[in-house]
TIFINU-383171 format. One record per residue (C-alpha): residue in three letters; x, y, z; residue number from 1. Coordinates in steps of 0.001 Angstrom, whole numbers, plus 500000, padded with zeros to 6 digits. Example, Ala and Ser with C-alpha at 12.3 -4.5 7.8 and 13.67 -1.06 7.14 Angstrom:
! TIFINU-383171
(r 'ALA', (512300, 495500, 507800), 1)
(r 'SER', (513670, 498940, 507140), 2)
***
This chain:
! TIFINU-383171
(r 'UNK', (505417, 522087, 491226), 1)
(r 'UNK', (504360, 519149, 489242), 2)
(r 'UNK', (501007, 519940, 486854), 3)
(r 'UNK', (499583, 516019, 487006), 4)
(r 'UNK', (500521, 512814, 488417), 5)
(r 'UNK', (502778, 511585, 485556), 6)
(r 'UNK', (505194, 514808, 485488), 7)
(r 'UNK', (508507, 515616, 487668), 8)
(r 'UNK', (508518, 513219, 490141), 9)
(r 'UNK', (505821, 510733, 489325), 10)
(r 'UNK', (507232, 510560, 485474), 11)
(r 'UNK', (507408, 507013, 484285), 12)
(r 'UNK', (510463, 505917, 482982), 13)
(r 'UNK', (510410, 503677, 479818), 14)
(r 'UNK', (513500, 501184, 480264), 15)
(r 'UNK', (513528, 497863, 482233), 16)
(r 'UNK', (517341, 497646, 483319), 17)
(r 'UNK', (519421, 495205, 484993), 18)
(r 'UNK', (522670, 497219, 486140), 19)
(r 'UNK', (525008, 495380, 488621), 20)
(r 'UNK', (528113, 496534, 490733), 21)
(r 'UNK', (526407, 500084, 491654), 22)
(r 'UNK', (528687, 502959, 493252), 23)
(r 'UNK', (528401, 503449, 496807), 24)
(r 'UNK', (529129, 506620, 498972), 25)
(r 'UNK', (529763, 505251, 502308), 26)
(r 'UNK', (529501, 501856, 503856), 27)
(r 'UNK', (526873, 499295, 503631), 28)
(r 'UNK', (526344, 497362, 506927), 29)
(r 'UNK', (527290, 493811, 506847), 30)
(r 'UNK', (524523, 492538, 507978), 31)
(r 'UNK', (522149, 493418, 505068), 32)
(r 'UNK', (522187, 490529, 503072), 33)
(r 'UNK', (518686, 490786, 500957), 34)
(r 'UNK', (516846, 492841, 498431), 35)
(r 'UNK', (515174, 496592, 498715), 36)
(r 'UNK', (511712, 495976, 496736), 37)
(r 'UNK', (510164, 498784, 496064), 38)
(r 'UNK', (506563, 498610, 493997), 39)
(r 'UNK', (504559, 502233, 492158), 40)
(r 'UNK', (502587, 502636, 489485), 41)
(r 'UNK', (504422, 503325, 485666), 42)
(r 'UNK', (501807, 503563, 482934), 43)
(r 'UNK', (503217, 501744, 480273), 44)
(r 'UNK', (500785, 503537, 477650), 45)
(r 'UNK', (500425, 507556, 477123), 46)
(r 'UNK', (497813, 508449, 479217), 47)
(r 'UNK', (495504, 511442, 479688), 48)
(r 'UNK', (497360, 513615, 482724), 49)
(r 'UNK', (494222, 515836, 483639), 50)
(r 'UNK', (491998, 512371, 483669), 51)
(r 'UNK', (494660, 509770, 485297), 52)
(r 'UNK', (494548, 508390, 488554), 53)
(r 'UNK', (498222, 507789, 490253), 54)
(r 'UNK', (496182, 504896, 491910), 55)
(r 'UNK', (495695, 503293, 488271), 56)
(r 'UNK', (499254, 503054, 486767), 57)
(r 'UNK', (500517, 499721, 485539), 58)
(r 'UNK', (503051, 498722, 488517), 59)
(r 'UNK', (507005, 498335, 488627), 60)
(r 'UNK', (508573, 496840, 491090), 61)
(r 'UNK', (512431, 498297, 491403), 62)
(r 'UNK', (515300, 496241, 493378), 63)
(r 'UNK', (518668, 496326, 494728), 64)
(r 'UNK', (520549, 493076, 495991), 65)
(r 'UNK', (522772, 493926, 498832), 66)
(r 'UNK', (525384, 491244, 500210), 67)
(r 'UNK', (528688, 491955, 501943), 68)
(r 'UNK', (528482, 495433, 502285), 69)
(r 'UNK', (528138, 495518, 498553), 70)
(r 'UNK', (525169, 497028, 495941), 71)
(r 'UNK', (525417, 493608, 493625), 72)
(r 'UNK', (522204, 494646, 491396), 73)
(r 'UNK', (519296, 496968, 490583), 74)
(r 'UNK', (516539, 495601, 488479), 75)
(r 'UNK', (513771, 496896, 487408), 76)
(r 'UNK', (510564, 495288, 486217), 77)
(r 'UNK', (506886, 496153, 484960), 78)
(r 'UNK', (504552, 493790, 486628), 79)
(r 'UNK', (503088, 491503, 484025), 80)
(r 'UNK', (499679, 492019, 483246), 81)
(r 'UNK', (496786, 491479, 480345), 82)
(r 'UNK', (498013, 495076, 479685), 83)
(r 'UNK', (501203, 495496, 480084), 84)
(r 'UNK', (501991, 491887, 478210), 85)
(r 'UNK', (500790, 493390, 475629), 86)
(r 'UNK', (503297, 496246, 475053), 87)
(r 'UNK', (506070, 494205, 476462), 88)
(r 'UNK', (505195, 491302, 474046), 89)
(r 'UNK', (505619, 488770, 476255), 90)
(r 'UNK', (502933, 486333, 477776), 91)
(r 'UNK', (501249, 487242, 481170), 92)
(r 'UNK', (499933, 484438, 483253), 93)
(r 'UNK', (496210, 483994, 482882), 94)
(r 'UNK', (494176, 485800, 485370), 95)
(r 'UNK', (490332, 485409, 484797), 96)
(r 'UNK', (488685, 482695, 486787), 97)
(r 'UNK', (491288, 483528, 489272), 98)
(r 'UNK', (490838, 487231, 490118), 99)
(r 'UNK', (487484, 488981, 489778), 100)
(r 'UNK', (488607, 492114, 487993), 101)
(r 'UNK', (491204, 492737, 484955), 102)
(r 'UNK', (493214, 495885, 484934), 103)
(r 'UNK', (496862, 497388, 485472), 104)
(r 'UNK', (499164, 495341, 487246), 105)
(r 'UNK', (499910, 495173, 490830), 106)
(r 'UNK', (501198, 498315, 491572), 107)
(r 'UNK', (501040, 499033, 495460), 108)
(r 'UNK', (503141, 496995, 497541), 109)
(r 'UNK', (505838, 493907, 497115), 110)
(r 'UNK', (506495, 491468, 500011), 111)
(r 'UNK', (508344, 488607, 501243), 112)
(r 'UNK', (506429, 486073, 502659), 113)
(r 'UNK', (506434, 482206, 502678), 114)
(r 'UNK', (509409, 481916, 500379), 115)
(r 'UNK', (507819, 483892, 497880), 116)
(r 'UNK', (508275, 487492, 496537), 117)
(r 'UNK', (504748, 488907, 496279), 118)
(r 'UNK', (503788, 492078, 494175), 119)
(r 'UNK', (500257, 493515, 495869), 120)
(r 'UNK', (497384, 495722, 494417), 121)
(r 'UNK', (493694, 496140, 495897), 122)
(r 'UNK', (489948, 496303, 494875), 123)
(r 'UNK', (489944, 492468, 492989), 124)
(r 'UNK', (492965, 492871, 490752), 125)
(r 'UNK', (495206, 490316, 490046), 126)
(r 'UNK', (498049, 490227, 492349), 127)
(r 'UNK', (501333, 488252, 491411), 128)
(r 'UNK', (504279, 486191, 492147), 129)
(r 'UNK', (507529, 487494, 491477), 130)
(r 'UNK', (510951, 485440, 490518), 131)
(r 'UNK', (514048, 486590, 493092), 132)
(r 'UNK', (514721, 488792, 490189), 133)
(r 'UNK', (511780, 490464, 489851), 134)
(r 'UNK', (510110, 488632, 486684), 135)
(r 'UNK', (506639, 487773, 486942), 136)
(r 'UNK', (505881, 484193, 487580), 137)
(r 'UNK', (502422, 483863, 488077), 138)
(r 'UNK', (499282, 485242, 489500), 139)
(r 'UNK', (499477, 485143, 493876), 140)
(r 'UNK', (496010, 482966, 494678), 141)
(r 'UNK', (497794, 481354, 497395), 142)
(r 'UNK', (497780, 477755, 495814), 143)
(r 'UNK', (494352, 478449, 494652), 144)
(r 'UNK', (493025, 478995, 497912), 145)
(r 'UNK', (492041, 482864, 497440), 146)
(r 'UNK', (490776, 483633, 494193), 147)
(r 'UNK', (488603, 486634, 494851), 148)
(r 'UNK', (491447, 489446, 494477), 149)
(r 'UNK', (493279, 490369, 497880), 150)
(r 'UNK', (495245, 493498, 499295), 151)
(r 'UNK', (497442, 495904, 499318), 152)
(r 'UNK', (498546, 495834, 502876), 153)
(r 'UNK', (498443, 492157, 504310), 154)
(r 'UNK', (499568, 492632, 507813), 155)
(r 'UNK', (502043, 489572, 509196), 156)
(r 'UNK', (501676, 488437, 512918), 157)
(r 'UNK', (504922, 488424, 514369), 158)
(r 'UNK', (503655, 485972, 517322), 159)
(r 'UNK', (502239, 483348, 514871), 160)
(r 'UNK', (503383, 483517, 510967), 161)
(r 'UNK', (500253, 484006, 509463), 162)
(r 'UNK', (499268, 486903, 507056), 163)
(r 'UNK', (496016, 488741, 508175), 164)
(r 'UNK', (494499, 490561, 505107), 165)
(r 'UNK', (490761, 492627, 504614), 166)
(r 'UNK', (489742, 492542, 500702), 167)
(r 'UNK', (487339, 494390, 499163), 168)
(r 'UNK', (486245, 494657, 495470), 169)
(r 'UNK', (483106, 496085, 493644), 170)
(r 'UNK', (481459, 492401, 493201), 171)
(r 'UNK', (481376, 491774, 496747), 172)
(r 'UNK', (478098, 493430, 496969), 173)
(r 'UNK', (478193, 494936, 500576), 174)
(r 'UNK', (480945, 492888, 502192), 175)
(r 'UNK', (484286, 493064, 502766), 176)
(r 'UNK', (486639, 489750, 502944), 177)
(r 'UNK', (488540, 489292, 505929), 178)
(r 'UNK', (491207, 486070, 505455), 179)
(r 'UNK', (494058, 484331, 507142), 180)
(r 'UNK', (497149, 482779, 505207), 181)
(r 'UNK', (499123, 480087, 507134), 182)
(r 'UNK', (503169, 480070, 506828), 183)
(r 'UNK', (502587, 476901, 504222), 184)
(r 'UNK', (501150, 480351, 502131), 185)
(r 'UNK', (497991, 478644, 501959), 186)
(r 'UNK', (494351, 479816, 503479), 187)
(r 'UNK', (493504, 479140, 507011), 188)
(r 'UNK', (489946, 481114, 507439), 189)
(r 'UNK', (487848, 483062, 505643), 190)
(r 'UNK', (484998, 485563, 507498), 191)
(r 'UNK', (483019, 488062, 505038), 192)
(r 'UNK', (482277, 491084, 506620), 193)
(r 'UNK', (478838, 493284, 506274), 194)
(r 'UNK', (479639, 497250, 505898), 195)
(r 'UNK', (478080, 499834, 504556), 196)
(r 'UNK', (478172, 500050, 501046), 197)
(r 'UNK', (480936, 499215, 498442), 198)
(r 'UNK', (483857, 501441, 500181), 199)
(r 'UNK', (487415, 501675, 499413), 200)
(r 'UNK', (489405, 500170, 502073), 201)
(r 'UNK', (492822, 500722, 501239), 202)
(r 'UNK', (494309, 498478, 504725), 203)
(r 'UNK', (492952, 497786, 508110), 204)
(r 'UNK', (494235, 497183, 511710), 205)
(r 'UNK', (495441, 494257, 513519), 206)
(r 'UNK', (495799, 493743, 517209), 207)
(r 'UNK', (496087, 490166, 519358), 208)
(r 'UNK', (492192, 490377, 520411), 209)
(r 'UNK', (490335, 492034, 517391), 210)
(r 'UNK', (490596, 492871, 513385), 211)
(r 'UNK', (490346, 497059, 512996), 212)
(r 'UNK', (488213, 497543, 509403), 213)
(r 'UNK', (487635, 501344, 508510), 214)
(r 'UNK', (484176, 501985, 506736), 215)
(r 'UNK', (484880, 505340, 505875), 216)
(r 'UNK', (483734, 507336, 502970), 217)
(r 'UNK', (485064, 506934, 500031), 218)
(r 'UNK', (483062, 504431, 497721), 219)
(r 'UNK', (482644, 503086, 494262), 220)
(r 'UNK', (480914, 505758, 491698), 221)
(r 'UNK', (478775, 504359, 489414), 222)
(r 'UNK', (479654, 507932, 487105), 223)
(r 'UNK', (483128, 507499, 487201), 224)
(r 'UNK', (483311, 503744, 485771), 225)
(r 'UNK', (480456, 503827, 483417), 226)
(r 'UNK', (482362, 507025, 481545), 227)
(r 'UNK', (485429, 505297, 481859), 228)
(r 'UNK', (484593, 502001, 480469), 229)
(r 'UNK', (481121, 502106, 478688), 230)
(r 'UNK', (480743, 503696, 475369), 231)
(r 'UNK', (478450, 506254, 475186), 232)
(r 'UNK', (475228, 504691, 474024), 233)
(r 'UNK', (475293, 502123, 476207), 234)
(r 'UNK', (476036, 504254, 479430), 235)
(r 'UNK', (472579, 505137, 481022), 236)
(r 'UNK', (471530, 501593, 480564), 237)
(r 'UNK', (475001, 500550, 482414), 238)
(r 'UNK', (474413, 503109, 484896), 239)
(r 'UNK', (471368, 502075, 485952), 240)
(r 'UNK', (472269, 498540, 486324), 241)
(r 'UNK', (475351, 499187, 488327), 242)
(r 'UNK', (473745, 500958, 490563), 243)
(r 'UNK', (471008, 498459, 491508), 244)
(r 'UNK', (473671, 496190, 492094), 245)
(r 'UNK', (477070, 497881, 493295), 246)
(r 'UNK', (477307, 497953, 497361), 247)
(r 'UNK', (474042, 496357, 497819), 248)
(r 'UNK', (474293, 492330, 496339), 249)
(r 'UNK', (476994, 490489, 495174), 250)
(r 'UNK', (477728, 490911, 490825), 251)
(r 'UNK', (477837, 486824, 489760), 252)
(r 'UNK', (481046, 485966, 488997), 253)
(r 'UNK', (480707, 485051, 485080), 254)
(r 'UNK', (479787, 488534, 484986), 255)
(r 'UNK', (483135, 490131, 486331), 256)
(r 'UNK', (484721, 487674, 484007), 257)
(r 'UNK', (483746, 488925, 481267), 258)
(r 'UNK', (484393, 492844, 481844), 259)
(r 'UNK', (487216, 493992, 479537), 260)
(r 'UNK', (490789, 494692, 480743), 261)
(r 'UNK', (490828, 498375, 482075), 262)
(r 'UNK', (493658, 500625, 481430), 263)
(r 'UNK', (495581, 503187, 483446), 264)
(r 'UNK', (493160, 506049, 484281), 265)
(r 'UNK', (489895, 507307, 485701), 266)
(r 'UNK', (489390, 505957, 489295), 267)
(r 'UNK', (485873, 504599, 490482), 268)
(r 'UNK', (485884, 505844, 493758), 269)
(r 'UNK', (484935, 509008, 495076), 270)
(r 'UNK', (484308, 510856, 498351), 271)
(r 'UNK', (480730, 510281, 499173), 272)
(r 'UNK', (479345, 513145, 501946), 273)
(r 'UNK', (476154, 510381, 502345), 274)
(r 'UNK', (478103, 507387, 503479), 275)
(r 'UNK', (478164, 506922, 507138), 276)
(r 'UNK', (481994, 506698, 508802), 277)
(r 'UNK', (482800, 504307, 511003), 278)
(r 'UNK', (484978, 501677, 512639), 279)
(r 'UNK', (484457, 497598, 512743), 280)
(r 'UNK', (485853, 496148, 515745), 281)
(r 'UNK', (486439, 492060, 514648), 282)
(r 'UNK', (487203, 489569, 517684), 283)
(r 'UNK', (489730, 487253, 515970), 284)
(r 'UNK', (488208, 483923, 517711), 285)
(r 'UNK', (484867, 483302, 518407), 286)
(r 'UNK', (481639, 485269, 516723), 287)
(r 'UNK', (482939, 487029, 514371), 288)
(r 'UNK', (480146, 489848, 514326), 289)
(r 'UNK', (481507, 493281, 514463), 290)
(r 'UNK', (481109, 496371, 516979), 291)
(r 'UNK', (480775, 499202, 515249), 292)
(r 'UNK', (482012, 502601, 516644), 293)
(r 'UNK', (480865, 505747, 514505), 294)
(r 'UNK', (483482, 508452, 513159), 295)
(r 'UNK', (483774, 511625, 512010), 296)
(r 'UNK', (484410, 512238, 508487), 297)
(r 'UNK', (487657, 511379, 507073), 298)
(r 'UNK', (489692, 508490, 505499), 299)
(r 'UNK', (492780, 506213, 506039), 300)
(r 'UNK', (494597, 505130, 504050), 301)
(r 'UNK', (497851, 504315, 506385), 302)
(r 'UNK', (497441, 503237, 510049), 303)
(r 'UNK', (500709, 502841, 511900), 304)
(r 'UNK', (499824, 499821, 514569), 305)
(r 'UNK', (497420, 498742, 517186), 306)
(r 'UNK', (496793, 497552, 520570), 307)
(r 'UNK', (494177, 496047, 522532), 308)
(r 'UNK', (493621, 495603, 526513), 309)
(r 'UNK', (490131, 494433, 528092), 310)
(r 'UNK', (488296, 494932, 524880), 311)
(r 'UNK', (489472, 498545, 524638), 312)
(r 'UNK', (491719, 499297, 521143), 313)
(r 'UNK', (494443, 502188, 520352), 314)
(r 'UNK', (495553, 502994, 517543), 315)
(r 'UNK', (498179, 505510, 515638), 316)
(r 'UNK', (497287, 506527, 512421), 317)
(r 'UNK', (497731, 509507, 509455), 318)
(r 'UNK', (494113, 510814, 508953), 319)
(r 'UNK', (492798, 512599, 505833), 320)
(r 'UNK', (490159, 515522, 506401), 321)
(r 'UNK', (488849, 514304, 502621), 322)
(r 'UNK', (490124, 512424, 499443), 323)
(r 'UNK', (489238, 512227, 495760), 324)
(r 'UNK', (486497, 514994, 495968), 325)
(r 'UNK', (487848, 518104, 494183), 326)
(r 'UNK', (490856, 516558, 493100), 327)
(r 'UNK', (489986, 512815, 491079), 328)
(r 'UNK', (493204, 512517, 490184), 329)
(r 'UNK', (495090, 511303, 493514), 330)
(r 'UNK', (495046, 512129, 497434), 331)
(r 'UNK', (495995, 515443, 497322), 332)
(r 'UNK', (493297, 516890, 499202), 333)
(r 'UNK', (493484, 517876, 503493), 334)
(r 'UNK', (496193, 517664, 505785), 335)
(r 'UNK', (497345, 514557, 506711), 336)
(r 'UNK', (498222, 514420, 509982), 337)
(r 'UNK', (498797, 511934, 512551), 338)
(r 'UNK', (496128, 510827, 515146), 339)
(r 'UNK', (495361, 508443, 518000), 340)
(r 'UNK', (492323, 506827, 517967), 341)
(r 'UNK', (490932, 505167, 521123), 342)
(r 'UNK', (488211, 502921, 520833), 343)
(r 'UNK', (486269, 501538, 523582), 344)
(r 'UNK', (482422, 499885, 523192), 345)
(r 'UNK', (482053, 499346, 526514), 346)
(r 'UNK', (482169, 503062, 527612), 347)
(r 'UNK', (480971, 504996, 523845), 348)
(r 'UNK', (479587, 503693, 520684), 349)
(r 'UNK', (482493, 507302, 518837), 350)
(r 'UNK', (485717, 507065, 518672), 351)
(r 'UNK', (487965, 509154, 520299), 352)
(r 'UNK', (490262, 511051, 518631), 353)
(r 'UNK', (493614, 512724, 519803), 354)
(r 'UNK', (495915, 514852, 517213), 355)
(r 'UNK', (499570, 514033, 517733), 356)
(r 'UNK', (501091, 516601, 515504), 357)
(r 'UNK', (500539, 519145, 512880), 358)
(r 'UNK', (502929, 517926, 510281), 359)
(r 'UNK', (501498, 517307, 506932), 360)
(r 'UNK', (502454, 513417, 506864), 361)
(r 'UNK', (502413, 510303, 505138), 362)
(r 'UNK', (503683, 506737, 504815), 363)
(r 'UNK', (504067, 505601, 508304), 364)
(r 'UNK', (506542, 502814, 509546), 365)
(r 'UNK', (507955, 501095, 512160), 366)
(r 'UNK', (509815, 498695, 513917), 367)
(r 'UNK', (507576, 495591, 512707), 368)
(r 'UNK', (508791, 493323, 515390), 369)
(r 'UNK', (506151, 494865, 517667), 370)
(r 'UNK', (503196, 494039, 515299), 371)
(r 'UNK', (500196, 494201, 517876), 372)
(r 'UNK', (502184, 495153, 520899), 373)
(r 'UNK', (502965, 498537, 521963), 374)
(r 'UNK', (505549, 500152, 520058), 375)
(r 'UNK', (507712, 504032, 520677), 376)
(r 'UNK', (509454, 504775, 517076), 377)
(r 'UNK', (507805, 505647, 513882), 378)
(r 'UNK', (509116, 506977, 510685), 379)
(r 'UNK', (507268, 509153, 508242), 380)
(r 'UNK', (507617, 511082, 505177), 381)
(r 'UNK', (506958, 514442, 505560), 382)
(r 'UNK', (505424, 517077, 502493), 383)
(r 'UNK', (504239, 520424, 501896), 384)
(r 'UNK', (500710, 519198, 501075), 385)
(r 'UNK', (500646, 519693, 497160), 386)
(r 'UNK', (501723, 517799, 494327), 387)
(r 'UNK', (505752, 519621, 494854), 388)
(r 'UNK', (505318, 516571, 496812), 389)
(r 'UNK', (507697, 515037, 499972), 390)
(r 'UNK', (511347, 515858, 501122), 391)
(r 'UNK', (511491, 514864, 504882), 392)
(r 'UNK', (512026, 511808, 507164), 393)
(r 'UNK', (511200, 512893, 510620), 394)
(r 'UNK', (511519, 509931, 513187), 395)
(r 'UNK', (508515, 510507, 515608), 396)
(r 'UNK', (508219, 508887, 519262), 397)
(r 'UNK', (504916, 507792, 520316), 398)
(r 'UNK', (505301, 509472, 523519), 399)
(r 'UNK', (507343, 512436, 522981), 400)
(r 'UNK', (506805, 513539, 519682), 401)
(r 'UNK', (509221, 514110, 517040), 402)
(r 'UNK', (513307, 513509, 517761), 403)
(r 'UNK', (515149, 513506, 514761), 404)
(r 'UNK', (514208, 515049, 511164), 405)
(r 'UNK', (516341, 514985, 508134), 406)
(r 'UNK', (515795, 517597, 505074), 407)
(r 'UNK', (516586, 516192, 501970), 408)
(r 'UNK', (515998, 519448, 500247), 409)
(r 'UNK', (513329, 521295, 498138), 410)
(r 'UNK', (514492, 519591, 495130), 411)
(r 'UNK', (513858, 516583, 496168), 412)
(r 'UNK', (511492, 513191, 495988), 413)
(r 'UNK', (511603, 511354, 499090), 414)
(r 'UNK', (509707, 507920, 499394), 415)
(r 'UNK', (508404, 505871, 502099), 416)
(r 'UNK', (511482, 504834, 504593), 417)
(r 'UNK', (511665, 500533, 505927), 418)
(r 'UNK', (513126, 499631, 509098), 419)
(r 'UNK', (515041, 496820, 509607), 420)
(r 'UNK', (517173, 495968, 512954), 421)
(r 'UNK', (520476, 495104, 513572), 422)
(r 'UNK', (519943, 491994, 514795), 423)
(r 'UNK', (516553, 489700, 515995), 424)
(r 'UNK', (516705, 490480, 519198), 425)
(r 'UNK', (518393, 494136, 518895), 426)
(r 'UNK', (516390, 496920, 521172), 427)
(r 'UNK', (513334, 498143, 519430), 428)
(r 'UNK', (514056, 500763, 516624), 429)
(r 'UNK', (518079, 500042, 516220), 430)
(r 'UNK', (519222, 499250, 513187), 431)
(r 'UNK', (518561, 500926, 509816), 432)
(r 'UNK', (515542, 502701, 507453), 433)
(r 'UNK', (516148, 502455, 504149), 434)
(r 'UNK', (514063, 504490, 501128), 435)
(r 'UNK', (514818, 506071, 497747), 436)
(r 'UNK', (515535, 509568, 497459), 437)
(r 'UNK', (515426, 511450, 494323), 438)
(r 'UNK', (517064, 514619, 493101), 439)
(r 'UNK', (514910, 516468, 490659), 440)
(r 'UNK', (517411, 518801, 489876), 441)
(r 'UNK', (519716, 515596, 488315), 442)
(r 'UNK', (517071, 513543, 487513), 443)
(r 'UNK', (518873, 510729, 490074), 444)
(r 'UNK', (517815, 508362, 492268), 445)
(r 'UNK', (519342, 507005, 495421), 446)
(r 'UNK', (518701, 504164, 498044), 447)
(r 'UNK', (519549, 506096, 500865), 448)
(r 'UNK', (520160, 503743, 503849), 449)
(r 'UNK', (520305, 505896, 507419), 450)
(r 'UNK', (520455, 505253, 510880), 451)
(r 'UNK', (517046, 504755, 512285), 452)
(r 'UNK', (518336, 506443, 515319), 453)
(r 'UNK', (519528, 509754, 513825), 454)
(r 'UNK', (518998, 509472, 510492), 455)
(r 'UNK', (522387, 510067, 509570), 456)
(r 'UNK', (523666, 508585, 506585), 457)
(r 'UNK', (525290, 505013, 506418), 458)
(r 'UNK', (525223, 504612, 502609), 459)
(r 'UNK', (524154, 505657, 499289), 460)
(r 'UNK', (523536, 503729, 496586), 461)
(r 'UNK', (523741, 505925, 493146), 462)
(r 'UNK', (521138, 504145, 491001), 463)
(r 'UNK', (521099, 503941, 487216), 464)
(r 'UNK', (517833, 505320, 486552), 465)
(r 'UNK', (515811, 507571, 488205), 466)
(r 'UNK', (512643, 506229, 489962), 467)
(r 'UNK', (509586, 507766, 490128), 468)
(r 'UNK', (507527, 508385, 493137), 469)
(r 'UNK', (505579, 505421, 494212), 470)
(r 'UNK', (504482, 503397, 496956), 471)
(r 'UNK', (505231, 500688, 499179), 472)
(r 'UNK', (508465, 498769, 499802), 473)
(r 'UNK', (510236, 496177, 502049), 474)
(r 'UNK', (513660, 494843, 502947), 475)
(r 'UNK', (513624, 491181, 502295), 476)
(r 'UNK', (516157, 489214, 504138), 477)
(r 'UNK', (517743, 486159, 502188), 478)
(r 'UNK', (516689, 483087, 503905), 479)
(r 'UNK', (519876, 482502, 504993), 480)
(r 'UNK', (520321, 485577, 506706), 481)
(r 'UNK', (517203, 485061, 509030), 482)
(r 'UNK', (518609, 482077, 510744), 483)
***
């Protein structure tokens, strides 16, 4: 079992590589033309294991080029930062007066959207633009149009182009930020949200009649950043004025500017026991003023997808019983499991909850195509609940359960799992998932790339370094191959 989040699997490695021509067991299908993008955090300094965060690591965004049933490249990358620019020596694009807060670099997600290849991060940090091979061009303000930090998980409406996002940071005072970016990759609306507090909200829901925003509790602790970023002296007085402020009125923006860079490690939020839990239902047109639903206890950090009919909302999603309360240093806490949550004003002000398995779970995908419409297949990583961590895909129908798993083996480190179809207009969950898998035993890494169907192997794609467990990733299509 790994002690802390920066041994075994979640080591960093120290070496950005460019390695081209990789072996391949197996056969890559044709039709993959694109790059695998996958983004996690790599502290690029030593940091303190029994005080860091896995949330806080500087992020490194790792990528294999597939064309012609052939592994061309893997790259690897830090995201550039005021941090990491530093130890790289090399210059970072400027961020202040263009996001609110200066830290580690995007390190949760990496996207494809309006031409551009987007690394993502949360909670008012600087989110960049990527080159096609993975060096950092700039910081992502859309244009200029969104300069008040964004998210992690941006969800794209397959009916119209545009990319819904809910933003959050600790200057917002109690609101959250709920945007639209048109395909031109420029802002279409903008609609602050009232909630409760200052919480964490790590991604939201999205279905063709309303905006799903989860006010649950976990929230910014005044404790946590004061001893992480105020020297001692100075600390009560901080204390005091954060918490007049924090969750309750919006912290003037010459004011975030001038906070120091923050490096990887102590995380400001906590689970909060005194923070009412509960769901914001947002109509996308017309008054924008939310219902709220209440909630018992418990966080999310991954919903699956959503549906709405006659003002009534369902939605699949992994639950957590509680996070970041006895354990500070990453989600470790509960039993994930998978829920659906039915949510309907007009006949209760709860929501209703209905367990669809006991798996411990995590990282939920599926067929993306059915954004906002009812979808059957869902893939999802599958642990022990502990920091030996993940080594099963199981793919999980919404009706009947789960009907096909795949054990990797004890040894191993097995990350979240993209779909991708065959074709545009292929039946709903044909075609491929694609994730790494690591062997711990080797020290290896893989891009494993299965049948969605059976998860039976197509290929695998031996890669030159091992990667460490992370987060989010995507298979971008080449513009030519999405004609």
């Amino acid at each position: 079992m790994a002690a802390s989040y920066v041994d075994e699997r979640y080591a960093p490695v120290c070496a950005e590589l460019t390695e081209f021509d990789l072996p391949v067991r197996g056969t890559i299908p044709e039709w993959l033309d694109g790059r695998y993008l996958r983004n996690g955090p790599n502290p690029i300094a030593d940091v303190r294991p029994d005080e860091y965060n896995w949330f806080t690591g500087d992020g490194m965004v790792h990528g294999v080029r597939m064309s012609g049933g052939h592994a061309l490249w893997y790259r690897n990358r830090w995201v550039d930062s005021a941090v990491t620019s530093k130890a790289l020596h090399r210059p970072a694009p400027p961020e202040r007066g263009r996001s609110p807060l200066h830290g580690p670099s995007a390190n949760t997600n990496v996207i494809g959207f309006a031409g551009r290849t987007l690394a993502l991060v949360e909670a008012g940090v600087a989110c960049a633009e990527l080159s096609y091979e993975l060096d950092t061009v700039d910081v992502c303000d859309f244009d200029g149009t969104v300069r008040g930090g964004y998210t992690a998980h941006p969800i794209e409406d397959p009916e119209t182009g545009e990319l819904h996002a809910v933003s959050y940071h600790l200057g917002r005072g109690d609101t959250v930020l709920y945007t639209v970016i048109g395909p031109d990759g420029r802002l279409r609306r903008k609609v602050p949200i009232r909630v409760g507090g200052s919480p964490m909200m790590h991604a939201f829901s999205l279905t063709r009649d309303f905006v799903v925003i989860y006010d649950l509790p976990v929230t910014f602790d005044v404790r946590s950043a004061v001893t992480a970023n105020v020297r001692r002296p100075l600390r009560p007085l901080a204390a005091l004025a954060l918490s007049a402020t924090i969750g309750r009125v919006r912290v003037p923006r010459p004011v975030l500017d001038r906070l120091p860079a923050t490096r990887a490690g102590s995380f400001p939020y906590r689970w909060d026991d005194g923070y009412p839990p509960r769901v914001g239902l947002i109509p996308r047109t017309g008054d924008p003023t939310p219902l709220w639903l209440e909630v018992e206890p418990c966080y999310v950090f991954h919903p699956v997808n959503a549906t709405s009919t006659d003002g009534t909302v369902v939605v699949d999603l992994v639950v957590h019983e509680r996070v970041f309360d006895a354990d500070v240093t990453g989600p470790s806490e509960g039993h994930p499991r998978l829920e659906r949550w039915h949510l309907d004003p007009q006949v209760s002000n709860r929501v209703r909850r209905t367990r669809l398995g006991d798996e411990h779970v995590e990282f939920p995908r599926f067929d993306e195509r059915y954004i906002t419409s009812l979808h059957h297949d869902c893939w999802l990583v599958v642990g022990s609940g502990d920091l030996s961590g993940e080594h099963r895909l199981i793919r999980s129908d919404r009706a009947r359960g789960v009907r096909a798993m795949r054990d990797f083996g004890p040894r191993s480190a097995v990350g979240e799992f993209v779909f991708h179809p065959e074709s545009p207009d292929s039946p709903e969950g044909h075609g491929v998932v694609m994730g790494l898998v690591s062997d711990l035993g080797s020290n290896s890494t893989e891009l494993r790339i299965l049948d969605a169907q059976t998860l039976e192997d197509q290929a695998c794609i031996a890669l030159p370094q091992r990667v460490p467990a992370g987060f989010h990733g995507n298979w971008i299509p080449d513009p030519a191959a999405t004609r």
